[in-house]
C-alpha positions in Angstrom: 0.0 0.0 0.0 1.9 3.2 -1.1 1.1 6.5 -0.3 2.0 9.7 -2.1 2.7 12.7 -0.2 1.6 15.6 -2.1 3.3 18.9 -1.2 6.2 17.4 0.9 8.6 19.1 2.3 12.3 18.8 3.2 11.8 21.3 6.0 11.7 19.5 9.5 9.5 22.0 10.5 6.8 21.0 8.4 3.9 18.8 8.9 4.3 17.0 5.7 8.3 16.5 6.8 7.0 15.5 10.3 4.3 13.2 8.6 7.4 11.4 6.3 9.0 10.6 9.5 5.9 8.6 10.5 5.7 6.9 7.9 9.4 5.7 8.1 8.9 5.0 12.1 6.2 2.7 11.1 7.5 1.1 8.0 5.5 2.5 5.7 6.0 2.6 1.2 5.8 5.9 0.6 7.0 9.0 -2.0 6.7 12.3 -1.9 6.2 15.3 -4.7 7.3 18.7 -3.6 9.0 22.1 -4.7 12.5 20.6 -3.8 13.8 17.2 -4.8 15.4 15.2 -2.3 15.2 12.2 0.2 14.4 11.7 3.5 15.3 8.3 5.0 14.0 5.6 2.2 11.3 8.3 1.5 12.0 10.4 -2.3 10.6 13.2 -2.8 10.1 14.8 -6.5 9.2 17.2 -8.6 6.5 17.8 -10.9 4.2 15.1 -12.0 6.1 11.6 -12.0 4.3 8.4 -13.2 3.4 6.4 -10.5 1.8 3.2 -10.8 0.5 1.6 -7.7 -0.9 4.7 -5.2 -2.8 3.8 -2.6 -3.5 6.8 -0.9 -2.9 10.6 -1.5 -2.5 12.7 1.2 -2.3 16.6 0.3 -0.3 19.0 1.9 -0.8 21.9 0.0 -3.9 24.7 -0.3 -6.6 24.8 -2.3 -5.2 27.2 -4.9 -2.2 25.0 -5.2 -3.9 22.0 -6.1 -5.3 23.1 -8.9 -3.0 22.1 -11.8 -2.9 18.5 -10.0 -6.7 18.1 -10.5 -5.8 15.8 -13.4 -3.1 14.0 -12.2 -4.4 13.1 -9.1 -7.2 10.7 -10.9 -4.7 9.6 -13.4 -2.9 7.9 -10.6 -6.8 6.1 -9.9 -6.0 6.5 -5.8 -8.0 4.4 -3.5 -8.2 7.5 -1.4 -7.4 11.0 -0.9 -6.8 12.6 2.2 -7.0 16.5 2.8 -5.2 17.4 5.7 -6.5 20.2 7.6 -5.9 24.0 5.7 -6.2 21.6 2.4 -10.4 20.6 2.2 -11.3 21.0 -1.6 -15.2 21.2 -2.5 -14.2 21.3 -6.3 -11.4 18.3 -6.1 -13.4 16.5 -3.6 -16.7 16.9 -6.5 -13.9 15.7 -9.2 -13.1 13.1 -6.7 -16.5 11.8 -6.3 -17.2 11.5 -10.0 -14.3 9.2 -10.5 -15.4 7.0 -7.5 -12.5 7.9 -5.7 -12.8 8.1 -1.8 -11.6 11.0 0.2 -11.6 11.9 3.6 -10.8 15.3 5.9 -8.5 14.1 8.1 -5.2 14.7 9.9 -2.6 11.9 8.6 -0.2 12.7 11.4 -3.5 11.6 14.0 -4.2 8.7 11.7 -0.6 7.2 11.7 -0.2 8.2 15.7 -3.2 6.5 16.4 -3.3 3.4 13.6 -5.9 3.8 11.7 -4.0 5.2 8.7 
């Protein structure tokens, strides 16, 4: 079960960083696409719009405005979920989201993987 982290960041300080580090701690497959290429732990993060073929689960860490231009993308990759992290809820992608049949849920994934039920 891979998960893509969308909007991760190579700043410690960030909740998508601190998020990466969870999934590492509790030996989870996982990538990342953010503004700066790089690698934390086993965890790559890229840039742009790699292909991907066997997501799981996105979990967004970037704003509404932001996402816009991943609209497409995001269902190309045919996710079995999305999760919008709080300062990320959608309406329009979540409407997209339902027309594809994808699932999505508001949700903290830093709660999810502290309390397993990521």
């Amino acid at each position: 079960m891979k998960t893509l982290i969308l909007g991760a960041s190579l700043k410690p300080n960030r909740y998508s960083n601190l998020a990466i580090h969870k999934f590492i701690e509790n030996n989870y497959e996982a990538v990342g696409i953010g503004l700066k290429e790089g690698q934390i732990g086993q965890i790559k993060i890229y840039l742009g719009m790699p292909k991907f073929d066997d997501i799981h689960t996105i979990t967004i860490y970037m704003n509404e405005r932001n996402q816009e231009s991943y609209y497409d993308y995001i269902i190309s990759l045919k996710p079995k979920r999305v999760i919008f992290n709080p300062g990320t809820y959608n309406l329009k992608l979540q409407d997209i989201l339902m027309d594809h049949a994808i699932r999505f849920e508001n949700a903290c994934t830093l709660v999810l993987l502290g309390t397993q039920q990521f």
